[in-house]
C-alpha positions in Angstrom: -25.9 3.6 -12.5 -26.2 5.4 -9.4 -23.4 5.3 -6.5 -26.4 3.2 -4.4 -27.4 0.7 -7.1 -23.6 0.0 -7.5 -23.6 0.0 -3.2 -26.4 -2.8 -3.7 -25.6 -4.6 -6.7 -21.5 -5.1 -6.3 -20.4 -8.6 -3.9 -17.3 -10.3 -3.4 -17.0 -12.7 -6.5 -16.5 -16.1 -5.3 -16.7 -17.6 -8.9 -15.0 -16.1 -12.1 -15.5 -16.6 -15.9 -12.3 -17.7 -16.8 -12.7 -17.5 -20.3 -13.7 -13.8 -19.6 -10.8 -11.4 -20.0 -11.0 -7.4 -19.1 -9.6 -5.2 -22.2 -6.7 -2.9 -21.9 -8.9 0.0 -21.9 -10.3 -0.9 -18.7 -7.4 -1.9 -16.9 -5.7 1.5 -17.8 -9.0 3.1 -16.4 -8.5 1.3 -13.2 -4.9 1.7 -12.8 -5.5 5.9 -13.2 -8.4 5.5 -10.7 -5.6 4.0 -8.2 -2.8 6.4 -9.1 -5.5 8.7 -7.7 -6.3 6.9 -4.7 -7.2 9.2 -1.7 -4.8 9.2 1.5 -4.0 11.5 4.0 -1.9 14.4 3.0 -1.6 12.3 0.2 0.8 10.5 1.3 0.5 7.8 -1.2 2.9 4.9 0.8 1.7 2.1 -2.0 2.2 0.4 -4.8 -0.3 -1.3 -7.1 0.5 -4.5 -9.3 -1.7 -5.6 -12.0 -0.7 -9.4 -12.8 -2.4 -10.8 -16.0 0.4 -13.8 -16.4 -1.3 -16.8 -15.9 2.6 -18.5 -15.3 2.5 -15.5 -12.2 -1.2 -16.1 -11.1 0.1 -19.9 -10.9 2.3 -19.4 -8.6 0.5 -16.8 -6.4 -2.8 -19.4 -6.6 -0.1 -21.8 -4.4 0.0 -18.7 -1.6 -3.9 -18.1 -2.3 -5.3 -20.6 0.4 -9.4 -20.8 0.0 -8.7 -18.3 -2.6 -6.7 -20.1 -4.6 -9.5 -20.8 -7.8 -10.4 -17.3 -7.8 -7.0 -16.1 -8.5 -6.5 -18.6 -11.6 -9.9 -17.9 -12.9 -9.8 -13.8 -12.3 -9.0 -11.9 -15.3 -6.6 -10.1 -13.2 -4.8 -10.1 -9.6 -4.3 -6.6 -8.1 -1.7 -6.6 -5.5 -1.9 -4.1 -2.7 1.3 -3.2 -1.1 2.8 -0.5 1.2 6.6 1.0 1.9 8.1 -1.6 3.9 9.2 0.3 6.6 9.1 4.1 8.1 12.6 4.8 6.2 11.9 3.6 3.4 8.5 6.1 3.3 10.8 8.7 4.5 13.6 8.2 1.5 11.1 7.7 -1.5 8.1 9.4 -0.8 8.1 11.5 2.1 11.0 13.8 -0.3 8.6 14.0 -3.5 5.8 15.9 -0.7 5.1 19.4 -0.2 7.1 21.3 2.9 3.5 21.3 4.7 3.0 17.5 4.4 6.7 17.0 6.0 6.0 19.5 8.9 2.5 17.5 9.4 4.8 14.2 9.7 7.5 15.3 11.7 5.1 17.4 14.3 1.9 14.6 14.6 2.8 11.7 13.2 7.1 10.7 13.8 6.6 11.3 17.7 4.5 8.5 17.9 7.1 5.7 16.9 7.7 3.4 14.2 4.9 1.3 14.9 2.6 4.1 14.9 3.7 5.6 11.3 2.9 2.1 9.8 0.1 1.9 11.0 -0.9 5.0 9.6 0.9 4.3 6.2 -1.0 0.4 6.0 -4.5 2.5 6.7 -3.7 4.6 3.9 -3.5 1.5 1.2 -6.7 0.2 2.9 -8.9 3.5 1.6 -7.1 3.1 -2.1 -9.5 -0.6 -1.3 -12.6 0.8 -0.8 -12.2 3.1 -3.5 -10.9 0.5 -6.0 -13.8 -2.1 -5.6 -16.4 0.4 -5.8 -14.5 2.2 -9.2 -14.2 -1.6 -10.5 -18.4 -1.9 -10.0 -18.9 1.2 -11.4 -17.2 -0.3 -14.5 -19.2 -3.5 -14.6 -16.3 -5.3 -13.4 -16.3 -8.4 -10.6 -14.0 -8.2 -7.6 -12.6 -10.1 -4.5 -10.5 -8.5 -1.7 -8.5 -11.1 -0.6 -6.5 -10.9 2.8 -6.5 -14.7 3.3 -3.7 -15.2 1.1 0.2 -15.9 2.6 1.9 -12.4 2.1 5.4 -13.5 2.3 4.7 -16.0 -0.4 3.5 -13.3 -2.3 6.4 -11.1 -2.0 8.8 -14.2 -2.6 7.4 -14.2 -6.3 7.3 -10.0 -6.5 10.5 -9.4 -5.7 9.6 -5.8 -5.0 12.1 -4.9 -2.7 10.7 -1.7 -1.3 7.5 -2.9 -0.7 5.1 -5.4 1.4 2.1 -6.8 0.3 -0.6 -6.5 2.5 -4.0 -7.5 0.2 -4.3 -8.7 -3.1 -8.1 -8.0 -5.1 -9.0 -10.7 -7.7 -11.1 -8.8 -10.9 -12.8 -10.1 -13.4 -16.7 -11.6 -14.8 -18.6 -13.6 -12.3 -19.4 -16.9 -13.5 -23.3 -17.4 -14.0 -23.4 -20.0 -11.5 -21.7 -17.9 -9.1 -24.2 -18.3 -5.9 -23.0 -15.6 -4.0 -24.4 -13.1 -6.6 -27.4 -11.0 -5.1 -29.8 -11.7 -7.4 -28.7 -15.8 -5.9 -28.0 -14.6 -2.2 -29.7 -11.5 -1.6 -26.9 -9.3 0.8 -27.2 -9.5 4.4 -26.4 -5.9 6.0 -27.4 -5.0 9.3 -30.4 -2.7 10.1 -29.7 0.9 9.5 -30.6 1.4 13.1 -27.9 -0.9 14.4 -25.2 0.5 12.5 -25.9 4.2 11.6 -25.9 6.9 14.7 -27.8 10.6 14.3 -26.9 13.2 17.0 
């Protein structure tokens, strides 16, 4: 399948399978197409947890708000999450980069303040999104960003001290009855006109 027939084919799940499970072959395929994530200077400020638990999923359905059925019935709950602050990027990542991606921080990007650097860092974890739903498609598997979930609920159950989440994705087989399918509810994109700009 092309890149465009996944581009028009691929929706936001609202309605999972439940008795449909993804095999450990493709979850390893997606977790190596997020450990290659793209990010400027690559620096790579996330973590990515996989939760197949269902006792986990439970509890994380409870801090899921609209969402909550489609993280119980998901094969699979992806949790996006960044450094939780500018030291801690500093301390554990920052150190593992090359000398050129440390000059790059300290000349462009420190100057501009703590609130600036996050910024930059939570941006980065948003491309590893975009690159994530459209792998999972490619795959023939379902997905659902989620940022209407309660983060700090989330990270009550993580426990991942160094990080924040900041999105969780729901994956998975759409149910059949699944309406917002596009073969149900064709897409609604604006006209190329409206929303693409030749010079």
């Amino acid at each position: 399948m092309s890149f465009l027939n996944i581009a028009q084919s691929r929706y936001a799940t609202k309605k999972y399978d439940s008795s449909k499970k993804i095999d450990d072959e493709t979850i390893d395929k997606l977790k190596e197409i997020l450990r290659l994530s793209p990010s400027s200077v690559n620096s790579q400020p996330w973590r990515f947890t996989f939760i197949a638990n269902e006792d986990i999923k439970s509890r994380l359905s409870e801090f899921s708000f609209n969402n909550k059925n489609k993280v119980l019935d998901a094969s699979h709950i992806v949790v996006f999450s960044v450094v939780k602050d500018v030291k801690t990027f500093e301390n554990i990542k920052l150190t593992q980069l090359p000398d050129h991606t440390t000059a790059y921080y300290n000349r462009v990007l420190k100057p501009g303040g703590d609130e600036h650097v996050m910024t930059w860092l939570i941006a980065q974890v948003y491309l590893s999104l975009g690159f994530f739903l459209s792998a999972a498609a490619s795959l023939g598997i379902d997905s659902t960003p989620m940022e209407g979930i309660d983060t700090n609920g989330y990270d009550s159950i993580l426990q991942d001290d160094d990080y924040k989440t900041l999105f969780a994705v729901t994956i998975g087989y759409r149910d059949k009855e699944d309406k917002n399918q596009p073969s149900l509810t064709p897409k609604f994109r604006m006209d190329k006109d409206d929303v693409i700009r030749s010079i």
